[in-house]
C-alpha positions in Angstrom: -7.0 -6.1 8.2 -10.3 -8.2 8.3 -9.4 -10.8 5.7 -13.0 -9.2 4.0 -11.3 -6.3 2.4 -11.4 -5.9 -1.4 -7.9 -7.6 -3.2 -6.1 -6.3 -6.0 -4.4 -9.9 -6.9 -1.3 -12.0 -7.1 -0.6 -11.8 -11.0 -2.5 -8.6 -12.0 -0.5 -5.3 -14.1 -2.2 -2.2 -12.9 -1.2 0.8 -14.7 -2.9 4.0 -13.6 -4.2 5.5 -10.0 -6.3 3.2 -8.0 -8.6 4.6 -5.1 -11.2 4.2 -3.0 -13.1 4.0 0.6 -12.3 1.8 3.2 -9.4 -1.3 3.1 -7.3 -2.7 0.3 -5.0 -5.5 0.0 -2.7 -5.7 -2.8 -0.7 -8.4 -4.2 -0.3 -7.1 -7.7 2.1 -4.9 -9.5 0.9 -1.6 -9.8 2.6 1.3 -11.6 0.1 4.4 -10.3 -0.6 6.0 -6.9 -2.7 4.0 -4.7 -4.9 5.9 -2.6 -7.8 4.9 -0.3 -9.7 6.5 3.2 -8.6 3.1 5.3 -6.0 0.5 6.0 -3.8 -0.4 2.9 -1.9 -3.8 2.8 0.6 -4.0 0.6 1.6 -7.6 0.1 4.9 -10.0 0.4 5.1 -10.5 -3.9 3.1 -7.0 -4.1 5.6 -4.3 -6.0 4.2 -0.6 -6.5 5.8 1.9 -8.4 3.9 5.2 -6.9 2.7 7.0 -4.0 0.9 5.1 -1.2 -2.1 7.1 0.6 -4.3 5.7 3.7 -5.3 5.6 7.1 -2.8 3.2 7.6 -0.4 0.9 5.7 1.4 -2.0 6.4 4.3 -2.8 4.2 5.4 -6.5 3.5 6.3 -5.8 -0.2 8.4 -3.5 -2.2 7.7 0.4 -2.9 9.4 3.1 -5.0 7.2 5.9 -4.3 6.3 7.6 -1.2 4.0 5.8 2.0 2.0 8.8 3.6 -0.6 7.5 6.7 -3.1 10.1 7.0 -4.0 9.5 10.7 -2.3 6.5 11.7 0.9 4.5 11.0 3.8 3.1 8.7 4.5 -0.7 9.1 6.8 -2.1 7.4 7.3 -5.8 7.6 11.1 -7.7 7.5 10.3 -8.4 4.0 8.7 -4.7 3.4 11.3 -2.5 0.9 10.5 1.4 0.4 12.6 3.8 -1.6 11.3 6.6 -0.9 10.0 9.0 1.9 7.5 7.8 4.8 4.7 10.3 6.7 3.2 9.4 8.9 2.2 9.9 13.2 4.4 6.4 14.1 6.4 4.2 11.7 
């Protein structure tokens, strides 16, 4: 990630789906599915409860949903924790 990308931040409650075009970073808590048409970064103190969609996603904080990479690749970090199921081309 470019350090540029749009931030849903450390301390905000999101209930409901959030998507969009290009990157995201989270650091919030979001109960929803989370779905954009780039690189998703999901945060060390980030916690989703839903379905992760993107080009890619790196995973340094917790999700109970599914990850699914469209076109690229699963990360996930030391501190990255997924319950759940993973698609993607590598992980």
């Amino acid at each position: 990630m470019k350090g540029t990308e749009p931030v849903l931040g450390r301390g905000l409650r999101v209930r409901g789906r959030v998507t969009g075009d290009g990157d995201l970073r989270v650091k919030a808590q979001v109960q929803g599915d989370v779905s954009v048409s780039g690189s998703l970064y999901l945060d060390a103190d980030a916690k989703v409860s839903g379905v992760l969609k993107a080009q890619s996603i790196v995973m340094a904080g917790s999700l109970e949903g599914d990850a699914i990479a469209t076109g690229g690749s699963v990360t996930v970090t030391a501190s990255g924790c997924i319950d759940g199921d993973i698609t993607a081309n590598e992980l």
